[in-house]
N, CA, C and O atoms as a GROMACS GRO file, in nm:
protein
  412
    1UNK      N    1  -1.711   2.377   6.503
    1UNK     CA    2  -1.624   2.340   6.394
    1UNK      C    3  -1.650   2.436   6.279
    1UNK      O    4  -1.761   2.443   6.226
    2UNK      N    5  -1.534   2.519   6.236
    2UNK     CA    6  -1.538   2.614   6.164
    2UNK      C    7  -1.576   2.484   5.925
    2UNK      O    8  -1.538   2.388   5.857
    3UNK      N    9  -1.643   2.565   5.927
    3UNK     CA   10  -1.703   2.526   5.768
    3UNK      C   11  -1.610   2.508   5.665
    3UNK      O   12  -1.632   2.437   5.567
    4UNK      N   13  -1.480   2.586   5.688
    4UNK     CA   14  -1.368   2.607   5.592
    4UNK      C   15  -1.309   2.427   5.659
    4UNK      O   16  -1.230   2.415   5.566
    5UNK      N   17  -1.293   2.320   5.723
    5UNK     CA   18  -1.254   2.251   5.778
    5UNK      C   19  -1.314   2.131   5.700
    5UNK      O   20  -1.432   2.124   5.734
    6UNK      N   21  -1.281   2.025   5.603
    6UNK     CA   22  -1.360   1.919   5.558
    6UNK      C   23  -1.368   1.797   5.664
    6UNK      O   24  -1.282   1.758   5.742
    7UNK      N   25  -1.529   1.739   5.638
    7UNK     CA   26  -1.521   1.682   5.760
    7UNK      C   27  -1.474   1.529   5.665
    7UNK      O   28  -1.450   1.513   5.546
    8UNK      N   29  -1.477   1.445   5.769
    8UNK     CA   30  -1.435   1.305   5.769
    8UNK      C   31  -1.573   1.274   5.623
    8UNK      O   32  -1.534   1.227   5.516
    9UNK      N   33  -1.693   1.300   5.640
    9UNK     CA   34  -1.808   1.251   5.556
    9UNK      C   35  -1.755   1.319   5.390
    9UNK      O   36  -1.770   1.257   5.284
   10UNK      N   37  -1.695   1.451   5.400
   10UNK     CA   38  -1.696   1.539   5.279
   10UNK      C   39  -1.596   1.473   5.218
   10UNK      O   40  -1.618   1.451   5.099
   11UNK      N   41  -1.441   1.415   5.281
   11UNK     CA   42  -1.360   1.370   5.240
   11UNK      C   43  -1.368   1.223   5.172
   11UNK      O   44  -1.317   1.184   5.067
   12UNK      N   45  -1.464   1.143   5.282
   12UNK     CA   46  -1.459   1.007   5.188
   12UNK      C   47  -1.618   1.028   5.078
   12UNK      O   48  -1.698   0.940   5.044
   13UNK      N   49  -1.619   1.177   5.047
   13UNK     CA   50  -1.722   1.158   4.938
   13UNK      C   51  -1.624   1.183   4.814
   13UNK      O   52  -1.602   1.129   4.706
   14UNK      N   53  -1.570   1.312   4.901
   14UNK     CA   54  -1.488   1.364   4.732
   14UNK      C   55  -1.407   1.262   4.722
   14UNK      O   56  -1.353   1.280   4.613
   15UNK      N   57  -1.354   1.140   4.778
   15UNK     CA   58  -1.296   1.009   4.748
   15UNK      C   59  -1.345   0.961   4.684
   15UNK      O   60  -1.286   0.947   4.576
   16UNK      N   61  -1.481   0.902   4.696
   16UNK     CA   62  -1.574   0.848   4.635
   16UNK      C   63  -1.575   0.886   4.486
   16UNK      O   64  -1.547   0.830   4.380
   17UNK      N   65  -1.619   1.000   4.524
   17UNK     CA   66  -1.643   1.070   4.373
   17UNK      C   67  -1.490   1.046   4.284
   17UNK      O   68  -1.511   1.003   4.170
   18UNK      N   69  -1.420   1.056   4.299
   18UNK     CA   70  -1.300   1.029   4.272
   18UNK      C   71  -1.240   0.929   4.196
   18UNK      O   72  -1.166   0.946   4.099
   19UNK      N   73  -1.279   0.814   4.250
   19UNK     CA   74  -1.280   0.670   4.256
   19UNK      C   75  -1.350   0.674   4.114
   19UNK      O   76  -1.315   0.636   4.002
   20UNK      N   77  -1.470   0.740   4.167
   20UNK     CA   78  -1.556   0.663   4.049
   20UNK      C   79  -1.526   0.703   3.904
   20UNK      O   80  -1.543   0.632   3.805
   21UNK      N   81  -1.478   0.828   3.908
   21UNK     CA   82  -1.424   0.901   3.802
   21UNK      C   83  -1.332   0.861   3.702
   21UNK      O   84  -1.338   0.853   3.580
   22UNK      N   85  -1.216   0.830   3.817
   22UNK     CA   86  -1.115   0.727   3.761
   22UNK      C   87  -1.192   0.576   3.712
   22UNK      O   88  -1.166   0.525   3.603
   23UNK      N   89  -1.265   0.530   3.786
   23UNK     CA   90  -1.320   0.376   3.702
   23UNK      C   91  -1.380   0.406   3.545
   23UNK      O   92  -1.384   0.335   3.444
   24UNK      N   93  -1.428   0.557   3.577
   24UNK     CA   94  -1.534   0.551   3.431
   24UNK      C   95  -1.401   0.584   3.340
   24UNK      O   96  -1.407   0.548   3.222
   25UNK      N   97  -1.326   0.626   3.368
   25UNK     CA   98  -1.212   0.698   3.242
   25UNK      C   99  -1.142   0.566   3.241
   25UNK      O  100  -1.119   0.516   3.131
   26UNK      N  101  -1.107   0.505   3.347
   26UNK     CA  102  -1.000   0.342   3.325
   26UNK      C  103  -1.153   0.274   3.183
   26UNK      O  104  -1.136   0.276   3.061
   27UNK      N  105  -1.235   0.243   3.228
   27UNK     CA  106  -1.341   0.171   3.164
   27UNK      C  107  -1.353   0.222   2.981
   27UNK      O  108  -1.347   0.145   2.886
   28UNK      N  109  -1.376   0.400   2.973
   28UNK     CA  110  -1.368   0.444   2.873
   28UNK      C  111  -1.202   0.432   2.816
   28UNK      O  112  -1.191   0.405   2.696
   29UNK      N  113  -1.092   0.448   2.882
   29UNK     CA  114  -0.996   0.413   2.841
   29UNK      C  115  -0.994   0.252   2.764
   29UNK      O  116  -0.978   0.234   2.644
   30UNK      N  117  -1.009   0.173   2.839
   30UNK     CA  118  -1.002   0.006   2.804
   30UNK      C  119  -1.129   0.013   2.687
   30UNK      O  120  -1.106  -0.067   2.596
   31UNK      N  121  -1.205   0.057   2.677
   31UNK     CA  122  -1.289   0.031   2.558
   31UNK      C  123  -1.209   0.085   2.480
   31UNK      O  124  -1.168   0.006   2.394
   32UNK      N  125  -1.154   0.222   2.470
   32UNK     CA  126  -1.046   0.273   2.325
   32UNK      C  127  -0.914   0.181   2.281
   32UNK      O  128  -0.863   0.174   2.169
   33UNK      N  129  -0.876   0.119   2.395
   33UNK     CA  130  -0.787   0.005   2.380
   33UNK      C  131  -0.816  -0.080   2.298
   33UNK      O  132  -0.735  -0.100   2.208
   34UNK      N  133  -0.958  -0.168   2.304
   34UNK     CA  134  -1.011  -0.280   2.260
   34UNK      C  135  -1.047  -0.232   2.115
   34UNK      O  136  -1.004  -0.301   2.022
   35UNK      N  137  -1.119  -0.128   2.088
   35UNK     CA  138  -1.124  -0.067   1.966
   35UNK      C  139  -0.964  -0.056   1.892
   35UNK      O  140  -0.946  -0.096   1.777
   36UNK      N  141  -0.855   0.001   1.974
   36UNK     CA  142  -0.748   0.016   1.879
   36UNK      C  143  -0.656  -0.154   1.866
   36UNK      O  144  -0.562  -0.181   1.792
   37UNK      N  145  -0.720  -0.239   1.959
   37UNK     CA  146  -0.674  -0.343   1.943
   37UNK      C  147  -0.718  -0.430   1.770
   37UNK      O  148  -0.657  -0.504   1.691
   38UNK      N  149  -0.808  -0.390   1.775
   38UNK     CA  150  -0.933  -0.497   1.685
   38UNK      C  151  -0.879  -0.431   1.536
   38UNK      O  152  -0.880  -0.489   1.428
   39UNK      N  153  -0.827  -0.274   1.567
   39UNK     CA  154  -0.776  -0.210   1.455
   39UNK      C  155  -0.676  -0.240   1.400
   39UNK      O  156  -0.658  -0.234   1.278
   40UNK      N  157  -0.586  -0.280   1.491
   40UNK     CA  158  -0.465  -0.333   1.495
   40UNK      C  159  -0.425  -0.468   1.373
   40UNK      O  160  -0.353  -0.481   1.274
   41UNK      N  161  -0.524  -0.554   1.454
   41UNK     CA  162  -0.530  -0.702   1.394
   41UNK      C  163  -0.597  -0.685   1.267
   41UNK      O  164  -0.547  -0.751   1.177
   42UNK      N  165  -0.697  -0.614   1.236
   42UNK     CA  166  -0.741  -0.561   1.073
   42UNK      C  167  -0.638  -0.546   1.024
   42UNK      O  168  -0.606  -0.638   0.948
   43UNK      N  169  -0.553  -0.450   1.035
   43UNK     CA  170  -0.471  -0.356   0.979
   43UNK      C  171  -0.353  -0.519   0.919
   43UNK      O  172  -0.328  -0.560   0.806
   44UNK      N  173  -0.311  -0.568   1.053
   44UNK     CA  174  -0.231  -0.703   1.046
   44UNK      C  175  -0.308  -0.797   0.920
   44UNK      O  176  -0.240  -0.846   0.829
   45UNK      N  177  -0.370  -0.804   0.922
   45UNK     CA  178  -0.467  -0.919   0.831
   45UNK      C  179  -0.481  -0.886   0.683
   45UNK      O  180  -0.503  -0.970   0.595
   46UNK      N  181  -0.462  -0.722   0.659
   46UNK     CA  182  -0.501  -0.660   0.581
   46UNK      C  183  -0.360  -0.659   0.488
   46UNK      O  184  -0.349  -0.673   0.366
   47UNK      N  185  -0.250  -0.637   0.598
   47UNK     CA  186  -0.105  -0.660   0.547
   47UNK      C  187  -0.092  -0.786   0.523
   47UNK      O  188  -0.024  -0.787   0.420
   48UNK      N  189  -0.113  -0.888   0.550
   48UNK     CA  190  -0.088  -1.001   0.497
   48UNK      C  191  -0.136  -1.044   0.388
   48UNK      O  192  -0.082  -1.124   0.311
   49UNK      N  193  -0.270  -0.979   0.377
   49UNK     CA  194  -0.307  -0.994   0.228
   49UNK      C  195  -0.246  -0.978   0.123
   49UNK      O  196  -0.195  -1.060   0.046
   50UNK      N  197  -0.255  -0.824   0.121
   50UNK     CA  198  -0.128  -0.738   0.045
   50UNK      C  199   0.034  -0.825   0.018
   50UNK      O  200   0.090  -0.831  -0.091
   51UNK      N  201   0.077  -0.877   0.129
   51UNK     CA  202   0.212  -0.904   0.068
   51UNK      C  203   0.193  -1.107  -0.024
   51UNK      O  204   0.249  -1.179  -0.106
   52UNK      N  205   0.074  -1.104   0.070
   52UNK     CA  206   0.025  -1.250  -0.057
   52UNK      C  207   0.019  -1.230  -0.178
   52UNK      O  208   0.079  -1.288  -0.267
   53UNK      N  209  -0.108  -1.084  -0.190
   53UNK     CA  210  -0.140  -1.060  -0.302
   53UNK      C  211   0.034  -0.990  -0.419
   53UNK      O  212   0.042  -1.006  -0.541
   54UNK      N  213   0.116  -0.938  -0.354
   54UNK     CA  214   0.219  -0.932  -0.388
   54UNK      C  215   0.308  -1.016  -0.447
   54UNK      O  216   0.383  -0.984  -0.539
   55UNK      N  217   0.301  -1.161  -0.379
   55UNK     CA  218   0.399  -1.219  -0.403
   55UNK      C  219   0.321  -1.319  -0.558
   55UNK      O  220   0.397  -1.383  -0.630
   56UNK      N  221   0.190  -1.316  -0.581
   56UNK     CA  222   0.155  -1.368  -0.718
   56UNK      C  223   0.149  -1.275  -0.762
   56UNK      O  224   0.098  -1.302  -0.871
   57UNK      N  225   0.168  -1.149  -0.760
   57UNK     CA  226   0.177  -1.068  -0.879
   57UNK      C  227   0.317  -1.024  -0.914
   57UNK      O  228   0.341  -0.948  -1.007
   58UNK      N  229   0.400  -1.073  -0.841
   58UNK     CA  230   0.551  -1.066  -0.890
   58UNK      C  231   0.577  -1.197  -0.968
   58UNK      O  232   0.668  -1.206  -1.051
   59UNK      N  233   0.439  -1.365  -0.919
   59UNK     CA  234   0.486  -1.435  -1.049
   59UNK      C  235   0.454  -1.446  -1.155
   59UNK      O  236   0.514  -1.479  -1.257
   60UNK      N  237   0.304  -1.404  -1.123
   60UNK     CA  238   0.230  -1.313  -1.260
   60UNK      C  239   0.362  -1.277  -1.374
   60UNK      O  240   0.391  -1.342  -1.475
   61UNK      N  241   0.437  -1.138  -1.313
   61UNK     CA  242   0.499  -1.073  -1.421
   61UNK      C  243   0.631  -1.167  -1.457
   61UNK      O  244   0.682  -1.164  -1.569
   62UNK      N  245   0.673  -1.241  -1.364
   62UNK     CA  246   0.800  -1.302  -1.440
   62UNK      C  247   0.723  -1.404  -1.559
   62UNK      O  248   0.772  -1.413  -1.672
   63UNK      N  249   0.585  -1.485  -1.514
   63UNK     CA  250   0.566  -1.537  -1.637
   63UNK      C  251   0.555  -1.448  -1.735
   63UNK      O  252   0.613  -1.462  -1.843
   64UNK      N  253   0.486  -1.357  -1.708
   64UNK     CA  254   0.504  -1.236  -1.857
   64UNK      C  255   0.572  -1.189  -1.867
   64UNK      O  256   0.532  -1.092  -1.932
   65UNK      N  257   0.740  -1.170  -1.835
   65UNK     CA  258   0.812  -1.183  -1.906
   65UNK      C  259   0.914  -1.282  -1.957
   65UNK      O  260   1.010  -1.259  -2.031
   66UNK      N  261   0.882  -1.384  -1.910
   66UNK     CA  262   0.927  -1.469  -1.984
   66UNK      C  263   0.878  -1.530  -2.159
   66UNK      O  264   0.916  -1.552  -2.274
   67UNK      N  265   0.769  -1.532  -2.066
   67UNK     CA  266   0.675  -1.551  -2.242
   67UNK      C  267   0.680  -1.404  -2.302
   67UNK      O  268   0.607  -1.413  -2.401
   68UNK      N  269   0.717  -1.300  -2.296
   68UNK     CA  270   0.765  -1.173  -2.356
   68UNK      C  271   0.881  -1.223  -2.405
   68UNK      O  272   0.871  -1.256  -2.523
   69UNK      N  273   0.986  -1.240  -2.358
   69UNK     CA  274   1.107  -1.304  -2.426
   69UNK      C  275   1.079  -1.413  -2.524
   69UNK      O  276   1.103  -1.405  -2.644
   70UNK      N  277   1.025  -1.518  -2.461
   70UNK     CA  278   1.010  -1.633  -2.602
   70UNK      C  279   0.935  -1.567  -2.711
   70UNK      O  280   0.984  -1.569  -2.824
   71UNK      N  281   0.838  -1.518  -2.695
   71UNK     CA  282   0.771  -1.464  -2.836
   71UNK      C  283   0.857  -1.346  -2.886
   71UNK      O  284   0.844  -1.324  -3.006
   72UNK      N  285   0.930  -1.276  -2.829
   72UNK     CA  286   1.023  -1.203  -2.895
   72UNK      C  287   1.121  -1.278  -2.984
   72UNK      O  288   1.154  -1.252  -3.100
   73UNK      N  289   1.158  -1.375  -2.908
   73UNK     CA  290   1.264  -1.436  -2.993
   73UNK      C  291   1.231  -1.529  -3.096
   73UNK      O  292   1.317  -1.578  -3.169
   74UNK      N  293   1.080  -1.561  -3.104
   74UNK     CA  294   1.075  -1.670  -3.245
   74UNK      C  295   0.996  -1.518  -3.346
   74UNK      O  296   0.968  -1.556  -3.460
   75UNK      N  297   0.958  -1.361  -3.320
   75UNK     CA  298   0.956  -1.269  -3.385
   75UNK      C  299   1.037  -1.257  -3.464
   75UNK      O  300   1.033  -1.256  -3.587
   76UNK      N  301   1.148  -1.241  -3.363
   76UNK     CA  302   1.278  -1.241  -3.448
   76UNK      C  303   1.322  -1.288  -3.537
   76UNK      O  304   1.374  -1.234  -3.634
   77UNK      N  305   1.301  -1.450  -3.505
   77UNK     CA  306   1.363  -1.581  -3.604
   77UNK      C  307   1.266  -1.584  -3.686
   77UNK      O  308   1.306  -1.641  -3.788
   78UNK      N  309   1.172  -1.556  -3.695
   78UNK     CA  310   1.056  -1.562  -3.790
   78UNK      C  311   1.052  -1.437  -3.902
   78UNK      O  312   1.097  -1.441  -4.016
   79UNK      N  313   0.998  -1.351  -3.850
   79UNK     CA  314   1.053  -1.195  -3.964
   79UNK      C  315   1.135  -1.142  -3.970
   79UNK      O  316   1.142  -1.073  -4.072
   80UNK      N  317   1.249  -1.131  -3.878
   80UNK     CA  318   1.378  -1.077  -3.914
   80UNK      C  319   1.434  -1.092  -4.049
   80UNK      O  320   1.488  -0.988  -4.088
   81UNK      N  321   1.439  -1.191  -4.133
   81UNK     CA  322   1.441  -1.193  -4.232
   81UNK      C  323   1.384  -1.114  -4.286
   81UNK      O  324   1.462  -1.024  -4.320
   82UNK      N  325   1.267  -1.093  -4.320
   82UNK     CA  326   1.173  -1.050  -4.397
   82UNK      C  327   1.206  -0.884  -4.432
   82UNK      O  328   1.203  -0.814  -4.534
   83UNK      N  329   1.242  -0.861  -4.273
   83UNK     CA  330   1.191  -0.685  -4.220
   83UNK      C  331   1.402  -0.612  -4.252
   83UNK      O  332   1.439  -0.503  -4.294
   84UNK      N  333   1.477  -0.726  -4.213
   84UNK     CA  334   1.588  -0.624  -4.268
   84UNK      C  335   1.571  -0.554  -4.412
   84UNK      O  336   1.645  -0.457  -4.435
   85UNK      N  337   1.487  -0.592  -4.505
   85UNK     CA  338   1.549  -0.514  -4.638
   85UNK      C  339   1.429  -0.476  -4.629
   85UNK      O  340   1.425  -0.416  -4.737
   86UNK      N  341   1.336  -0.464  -4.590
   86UNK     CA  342   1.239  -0.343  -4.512
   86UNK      C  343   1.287  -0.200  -4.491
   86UNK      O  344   1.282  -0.093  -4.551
   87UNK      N  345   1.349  -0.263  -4.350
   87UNK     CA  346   1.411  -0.152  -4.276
   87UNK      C  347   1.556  -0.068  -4.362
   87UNK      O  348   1.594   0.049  -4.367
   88UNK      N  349   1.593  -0.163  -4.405
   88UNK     CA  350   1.700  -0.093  -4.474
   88UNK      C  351   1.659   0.027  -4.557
   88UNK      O  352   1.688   0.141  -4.522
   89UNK      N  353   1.588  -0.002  -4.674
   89UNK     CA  354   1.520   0.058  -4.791
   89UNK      C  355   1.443   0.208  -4.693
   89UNK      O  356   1.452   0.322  -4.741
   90UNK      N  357   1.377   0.185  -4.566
   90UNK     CA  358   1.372   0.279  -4.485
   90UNK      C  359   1.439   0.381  -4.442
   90UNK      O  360   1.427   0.501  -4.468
   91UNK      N  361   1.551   0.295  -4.335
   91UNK     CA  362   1.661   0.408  -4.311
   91UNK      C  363   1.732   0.470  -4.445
   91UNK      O  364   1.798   0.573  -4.435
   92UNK      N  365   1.718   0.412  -4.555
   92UNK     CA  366   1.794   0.465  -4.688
   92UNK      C  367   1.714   0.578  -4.754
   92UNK      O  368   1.767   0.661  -4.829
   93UNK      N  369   1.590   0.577  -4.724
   93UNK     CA  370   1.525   0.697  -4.770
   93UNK      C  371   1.519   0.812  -4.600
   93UNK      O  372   1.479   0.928  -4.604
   94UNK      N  373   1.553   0.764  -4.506
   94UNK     CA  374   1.517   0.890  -4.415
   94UNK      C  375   1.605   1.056  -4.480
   94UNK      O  376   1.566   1.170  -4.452
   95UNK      N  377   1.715   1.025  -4.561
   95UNK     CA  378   1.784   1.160  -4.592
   95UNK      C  379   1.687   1.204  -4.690
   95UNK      O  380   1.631   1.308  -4.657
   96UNK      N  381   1.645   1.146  -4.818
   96UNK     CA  382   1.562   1.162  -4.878
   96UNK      C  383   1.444   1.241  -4.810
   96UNK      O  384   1.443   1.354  -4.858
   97UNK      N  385   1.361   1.228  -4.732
   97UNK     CA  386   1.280   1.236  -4.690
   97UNK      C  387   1.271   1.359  -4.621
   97UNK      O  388   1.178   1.439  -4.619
   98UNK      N  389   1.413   1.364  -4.547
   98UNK     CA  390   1.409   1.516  -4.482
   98UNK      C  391   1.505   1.616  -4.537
   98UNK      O  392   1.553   1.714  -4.480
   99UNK      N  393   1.527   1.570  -4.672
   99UNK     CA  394   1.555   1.693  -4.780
   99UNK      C  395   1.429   1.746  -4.821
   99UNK      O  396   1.413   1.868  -4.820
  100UNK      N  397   1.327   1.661  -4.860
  100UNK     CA  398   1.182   1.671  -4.873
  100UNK      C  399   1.130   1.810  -4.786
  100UNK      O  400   1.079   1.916  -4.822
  101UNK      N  401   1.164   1.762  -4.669
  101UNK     CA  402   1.098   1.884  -4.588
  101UNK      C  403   1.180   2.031  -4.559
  101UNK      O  404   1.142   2.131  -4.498
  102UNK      N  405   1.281   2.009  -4.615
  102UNK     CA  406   1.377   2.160  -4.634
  102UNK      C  407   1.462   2.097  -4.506
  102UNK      O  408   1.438   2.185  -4.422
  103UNK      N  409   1.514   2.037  -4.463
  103UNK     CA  410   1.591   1.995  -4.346
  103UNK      C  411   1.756   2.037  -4.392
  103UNK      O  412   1.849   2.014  -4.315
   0.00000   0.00000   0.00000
């Protein structure tokens, strides 16, 4: 029996070997699975946080602006009075003011 010829023993080795090759890469495969699984469900858990933490900080801001509006509006009702002949006497000198500066 010429050497170039694989025998029956050589064939169910390089099978063997084969086999086993594939189990260790299926095995190392399924561990990268289980790792990207576990990543997965973090990632999931992590988003749910986030859109919790989202949804009180969108009521966060409507209470602040609401209470931005009410205190604006008793500002208003409160010094508005006061501040028009303020402001007036103000805008009445801005020409004044930037004749002042050679304008």
């Amino acid at each position: 029996m010429s050497s170039d010829v694989p025998t029956a023993k050589n064939i169910a080795l390089g099978l063997h070997i084969d086999v086993r090759d594939l189990a260790l890469q299926s095995l190392s495969l399924q561990k990268r699975l289980d790792e990207l699984n576990a990543a997965h469900l973090h990632l999931i858990s992590a988003f749910d946080t986030l859109t919790t933490t989202h949804g009180a900080l969108v009521e966060v801001h409507k209470t602040l602006v609401s209470r931005h509006d009410r205190l604006k509006s008793r500002f208003v009702a409160h010094h508005w009075p006061f501040l028009v002949p303020v402001l007036t006497t103000i805008v009445a000198d801005i020409p004044e003011s930037l004749a002042g500066l050679g304008a």
